[in-house]
N, C-alpha and C positions, 0 to 999 in steps of 0.2 A: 436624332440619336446615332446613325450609322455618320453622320460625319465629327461625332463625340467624338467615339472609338478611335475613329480612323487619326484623330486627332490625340489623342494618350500613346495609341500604336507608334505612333511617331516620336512622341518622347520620349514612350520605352524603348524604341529602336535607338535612338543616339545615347540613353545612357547604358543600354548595355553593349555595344558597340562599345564607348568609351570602357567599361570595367571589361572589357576582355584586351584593350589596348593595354591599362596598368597593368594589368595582372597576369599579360603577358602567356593566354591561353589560348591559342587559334582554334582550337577544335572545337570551341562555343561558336563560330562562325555558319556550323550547320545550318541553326537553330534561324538565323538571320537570311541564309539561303534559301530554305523551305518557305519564310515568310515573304519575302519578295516575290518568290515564284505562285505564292497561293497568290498574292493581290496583283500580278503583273496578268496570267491568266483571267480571274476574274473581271478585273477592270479589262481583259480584250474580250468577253464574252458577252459585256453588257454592252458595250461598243458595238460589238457586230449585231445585236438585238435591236439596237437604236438606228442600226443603218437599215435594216432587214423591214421594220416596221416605219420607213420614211421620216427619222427625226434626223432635223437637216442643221445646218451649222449656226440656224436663226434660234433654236435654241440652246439656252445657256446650258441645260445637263449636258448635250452631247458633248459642248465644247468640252466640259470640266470633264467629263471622261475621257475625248481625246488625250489628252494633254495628262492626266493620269497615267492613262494604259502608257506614254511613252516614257514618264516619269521613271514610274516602276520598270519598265523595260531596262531604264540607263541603268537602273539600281542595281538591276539584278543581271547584268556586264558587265559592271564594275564587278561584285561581287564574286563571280567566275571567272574575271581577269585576276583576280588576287589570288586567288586557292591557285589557279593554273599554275602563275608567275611561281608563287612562294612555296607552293606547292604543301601546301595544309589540308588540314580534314582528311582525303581522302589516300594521300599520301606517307609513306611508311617515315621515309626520311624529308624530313620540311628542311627547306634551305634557309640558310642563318643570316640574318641579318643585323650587324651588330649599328650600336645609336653612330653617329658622327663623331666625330674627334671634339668639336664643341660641348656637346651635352656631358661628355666625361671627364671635361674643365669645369673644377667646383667654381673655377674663379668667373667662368661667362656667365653673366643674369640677364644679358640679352638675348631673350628668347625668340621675338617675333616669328626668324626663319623655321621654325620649328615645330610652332603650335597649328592647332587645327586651325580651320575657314572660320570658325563665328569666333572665338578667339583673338585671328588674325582681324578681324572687321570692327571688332570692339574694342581691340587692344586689354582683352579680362584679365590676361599674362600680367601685367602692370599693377593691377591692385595691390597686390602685397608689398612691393615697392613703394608707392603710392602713399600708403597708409605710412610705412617705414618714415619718407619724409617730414609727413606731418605729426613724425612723435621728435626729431630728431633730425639736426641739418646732415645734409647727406654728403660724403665725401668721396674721393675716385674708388676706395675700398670698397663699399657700399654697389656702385655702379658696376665695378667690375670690368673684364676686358671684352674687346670686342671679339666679335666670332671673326674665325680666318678668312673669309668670303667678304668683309668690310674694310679688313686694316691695308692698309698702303702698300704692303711691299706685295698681297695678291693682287691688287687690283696694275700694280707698276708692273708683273708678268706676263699679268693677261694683256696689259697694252704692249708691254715691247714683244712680246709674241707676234699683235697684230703687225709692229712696224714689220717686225723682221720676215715677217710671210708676203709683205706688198715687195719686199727689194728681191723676191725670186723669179726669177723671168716666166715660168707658167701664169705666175696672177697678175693679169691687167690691173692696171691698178692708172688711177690721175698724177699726176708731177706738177708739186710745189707745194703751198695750202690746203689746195684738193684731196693732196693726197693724205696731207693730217686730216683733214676730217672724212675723209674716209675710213682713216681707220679707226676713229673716236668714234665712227657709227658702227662699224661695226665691231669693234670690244664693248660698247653701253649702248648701243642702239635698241634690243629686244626692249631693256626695261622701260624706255620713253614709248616705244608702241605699246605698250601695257596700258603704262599712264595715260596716256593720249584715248585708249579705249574707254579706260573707266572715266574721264574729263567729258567724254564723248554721251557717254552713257548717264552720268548728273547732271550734261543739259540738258540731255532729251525729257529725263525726269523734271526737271527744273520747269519745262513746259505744263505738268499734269496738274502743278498749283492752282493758276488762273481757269484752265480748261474745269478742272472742276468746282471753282466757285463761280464759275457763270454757271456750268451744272444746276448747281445749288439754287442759287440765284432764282432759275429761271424755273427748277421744281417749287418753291416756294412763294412763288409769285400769282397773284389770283387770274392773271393771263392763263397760266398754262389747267387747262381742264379736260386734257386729251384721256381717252381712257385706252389701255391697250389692251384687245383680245387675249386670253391667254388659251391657247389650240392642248387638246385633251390624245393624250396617250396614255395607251394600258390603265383606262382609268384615271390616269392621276394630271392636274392642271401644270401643265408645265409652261414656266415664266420663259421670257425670250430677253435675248441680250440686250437688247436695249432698251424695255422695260426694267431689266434688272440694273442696266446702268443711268436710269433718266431719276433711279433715287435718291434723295436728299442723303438718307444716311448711308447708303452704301459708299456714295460722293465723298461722304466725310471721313469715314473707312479708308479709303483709298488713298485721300488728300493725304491722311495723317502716314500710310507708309510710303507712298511718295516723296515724301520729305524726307522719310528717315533713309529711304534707300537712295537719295540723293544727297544726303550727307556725309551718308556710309561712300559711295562713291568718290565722289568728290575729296576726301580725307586719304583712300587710298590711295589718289593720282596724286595730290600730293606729297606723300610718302614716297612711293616709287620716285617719284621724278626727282623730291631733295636724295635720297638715300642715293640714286645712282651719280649728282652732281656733285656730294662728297666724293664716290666713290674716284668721282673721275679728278677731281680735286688733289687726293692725296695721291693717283697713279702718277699727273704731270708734274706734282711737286716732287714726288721720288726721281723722275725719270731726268727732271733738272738738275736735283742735287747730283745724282752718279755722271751729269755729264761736262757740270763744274769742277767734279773732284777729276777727270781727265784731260780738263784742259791744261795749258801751260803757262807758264808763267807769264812767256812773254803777248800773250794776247791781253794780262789784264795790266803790263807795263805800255803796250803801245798802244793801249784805248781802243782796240779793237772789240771789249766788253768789259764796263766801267761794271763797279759794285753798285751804281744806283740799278742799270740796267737788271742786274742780275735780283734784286729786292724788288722793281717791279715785276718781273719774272714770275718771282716767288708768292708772292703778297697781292698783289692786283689783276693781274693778268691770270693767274688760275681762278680767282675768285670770280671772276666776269662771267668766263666758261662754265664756272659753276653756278651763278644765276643763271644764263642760257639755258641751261639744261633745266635750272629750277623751273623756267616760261616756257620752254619748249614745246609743251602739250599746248598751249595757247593760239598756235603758229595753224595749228586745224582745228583745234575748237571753237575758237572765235569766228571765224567764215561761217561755218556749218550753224551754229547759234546763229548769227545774223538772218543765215537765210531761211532757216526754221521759221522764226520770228517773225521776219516781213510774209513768208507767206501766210504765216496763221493770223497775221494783223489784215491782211489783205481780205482773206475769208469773213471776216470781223468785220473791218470797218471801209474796205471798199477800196477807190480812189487811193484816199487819204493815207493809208500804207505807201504806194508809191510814191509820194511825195516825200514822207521820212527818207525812204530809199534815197532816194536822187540828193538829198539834204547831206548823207553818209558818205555816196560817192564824190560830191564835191569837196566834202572837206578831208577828205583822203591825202590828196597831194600836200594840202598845206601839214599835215600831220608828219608826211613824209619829208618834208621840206625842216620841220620841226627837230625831227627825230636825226636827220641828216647834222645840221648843225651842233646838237649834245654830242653828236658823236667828235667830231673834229674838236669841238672846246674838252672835250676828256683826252680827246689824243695830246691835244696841246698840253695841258694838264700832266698829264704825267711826262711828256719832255721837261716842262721846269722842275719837275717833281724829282725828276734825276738830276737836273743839275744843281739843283738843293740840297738832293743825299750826296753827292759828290764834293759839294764845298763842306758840309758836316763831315764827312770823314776826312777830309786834310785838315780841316779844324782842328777834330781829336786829334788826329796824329801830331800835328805842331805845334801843342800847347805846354808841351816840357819844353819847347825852346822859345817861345815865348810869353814872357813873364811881364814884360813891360807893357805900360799902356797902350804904345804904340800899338803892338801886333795884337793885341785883343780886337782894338779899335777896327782894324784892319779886318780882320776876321770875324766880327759882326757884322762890318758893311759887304764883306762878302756876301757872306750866309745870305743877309736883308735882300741881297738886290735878284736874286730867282724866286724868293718869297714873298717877294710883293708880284713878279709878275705869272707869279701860280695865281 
């Protein structure tokens, strides 16, 4: 019954939370302050009762009290970090906080940066959209504009900021390549350590799968006939952790939100990592175009940057970068997964884990060897790729002055012959 309560208490706490966020009334905030503070005290009071009377970390109440009392503790920091800050409830004049310049555009529908945590993690913001498409094909009106924090010309600031802070003598900064990607880490670096977290955090989930169907497994199997003492305080039998976790269904309990909080994960590191390799996408393509429009004439007469060069520029070359960034959480998730893996195979099956291992290390080089080669047939790739768009565009250009078979002839087998050796 008390972990009923405890459980409504909690969903009346986020929807009245939420109706005081519409309704735009901070001084219902009391009500939520008194309440954190009654359960952050209690739950330290039955904690100290539990240490006082020798209940140790082997049982499961204390743990789930622990980890309460510090719960409630964050809650109710938070909740005195906000009155402090915004200066509500007890405050004569509360300081104003007016929405974002986005939320007061009827025209942005992209909400994500906006909406709350489980919102954010669900994408709920989306239904109504959602629904919209499926009565009716959806058009850019429909969609709407992007928020200022996404479109091109902020993200093309924030990066010429970074250049222009590495060329002042106080910041050390790398010289040549280094120092572009120096500064591409640090203008979109934060959001790939994000991603790279939550990637981090649905492997480790991604392990709880198997672990708890051997669990299962080995609760259900006429093998296992162990019984576990359960040790009596204040009266009452209290279960210990690993009786509580050697259960079939509690296993299957756990199995079922491990998966889902490892999809939830996993869907965010995605998000973050495309959302910032757009980001970074349209800052290089802006940052190209303003440096095309300042060149001169005579660099694109003496071939010093032909217009094929400048289309891969534009078209291939930011988009590369922009997958890069899309895999970039990969570059440490992958190691860390590998070695999670062989150890808990190792735990499992012995030997025979090392042997996979040594099987991964060796084929490593030739992978690298592999991966080495696609690189150089891409680079090659896009050299005829320019001199392909570069015989296309004298093509176009000299087709009012020739009309005969000749020069067509002529300018097909031009075109053909970097088109066969792309």
């Amino acid at each position: 019954m008390p972990a009923v309560m405890a459980f409504l208490a909690a969903i009346t706490s986020i929807v009245y939370y939420h109706n005081i966020e519409t309704s735009n009334f901070p001084k219902l905030l009391i009500a939520l302050l008194v309440y954190w503070a009654l359960a952050f005290i209690t739950k330290t009071i039955k904690f100290v009762k539990f240490c006082d009377n020798d209940v140790g970390f082997l049982q499961l109440r204390f743990c789930l009290t622990g980890l309460l009392a510090i719960f409630y503790g964050m809650l109710l920091a938070v909740e005195i970090n906000v009155i402090r800050v915004r200066r509500y409830v007890f405050y004569k004049c509360p300081k104003e906080v007016k929405p974002p310049e986005d939320l007061q555009d009827l025209g942005v529908r992209f909400l994500q940066p906006f909406v709350n945590l489980l919102s954010k993690g669900t994408y709920w913001w989306m239904n109504t959209f959602i629904k919209t498409a499926h009565k009716k094909p959806i058009d850019l009106k429909a969609i709407g504009k992007l928020p200022i924090a996404m479109r091109a010309a902020t993200n093309y600031i924030l990066l010429n900021e970074t250049f222009q802070a590495q060329k002042t003598k106080a910041s050390p900064c790398p010289a040549g390549s280094r120092s572009i990607w120096f500064a591409l880490c640090q203008a979109f670096g934060r959001p790939l350590i994000l991603s790279s977290i939550f990637r981090t955090m649905a492997d480790m989930l991604g392990f709880a799968g198997p672990l708890c169907i051997s669990g299962i497994v080995h609760h259900l199997s006429q093998e296992n006939k162990t019984f576990h003492s359960q040790p009596i305080f204040f009266g009452v039998h209290f279960i210990s952790t690993q009786a509580f976790l050697a259960n079939a269904y509690v296993l299957a309990v756990l199995l079922f939100f491990a998966l889902l909080l490892q999809r939830t994960f996993l869907q965010a590191s995605y998000y973050v990592a495309i959302e910032t390799g757009i980001n970074l996408r349209g800052a290089i393509q802006t940052k190209i175009y303003n440096k095309i429009m300042h060149l001169s004439t005579s660099n694109m007469s003496m071939g010093e940057m032909t217009s094929g060069q400048i289309c891969n520029l534009v078209a291939i070359d930011t988009n590369q970068l922009m997958w890069f960034f899309f895999l970039c959480p990969n570059l440490w998730a992958m190691p860390v997964q590998i070695i999670v893996g062989i150890i808990l195979l190792y735990y499992i099956l012995g030997i025979s884990a090392l042997i996979g291992a040594a099987v991964i290390i060796v084929l490593a080089p030739i992978q690298y060897f592999v991966a080495t080669k696609l690189s150089q047939a891409q680079r090659s790739t896009l050299e005829y790729s320019n001199e392909r768009l570069k015989k296309t565009n004298e093509m176009l250009r000299g087709l009012n002055y020739s009309n005969c078979i000749h020069g067509r002839t002529y300018f097909t087998a031009a075109w053909r012959k970097p088109d066969r050796k792309k």
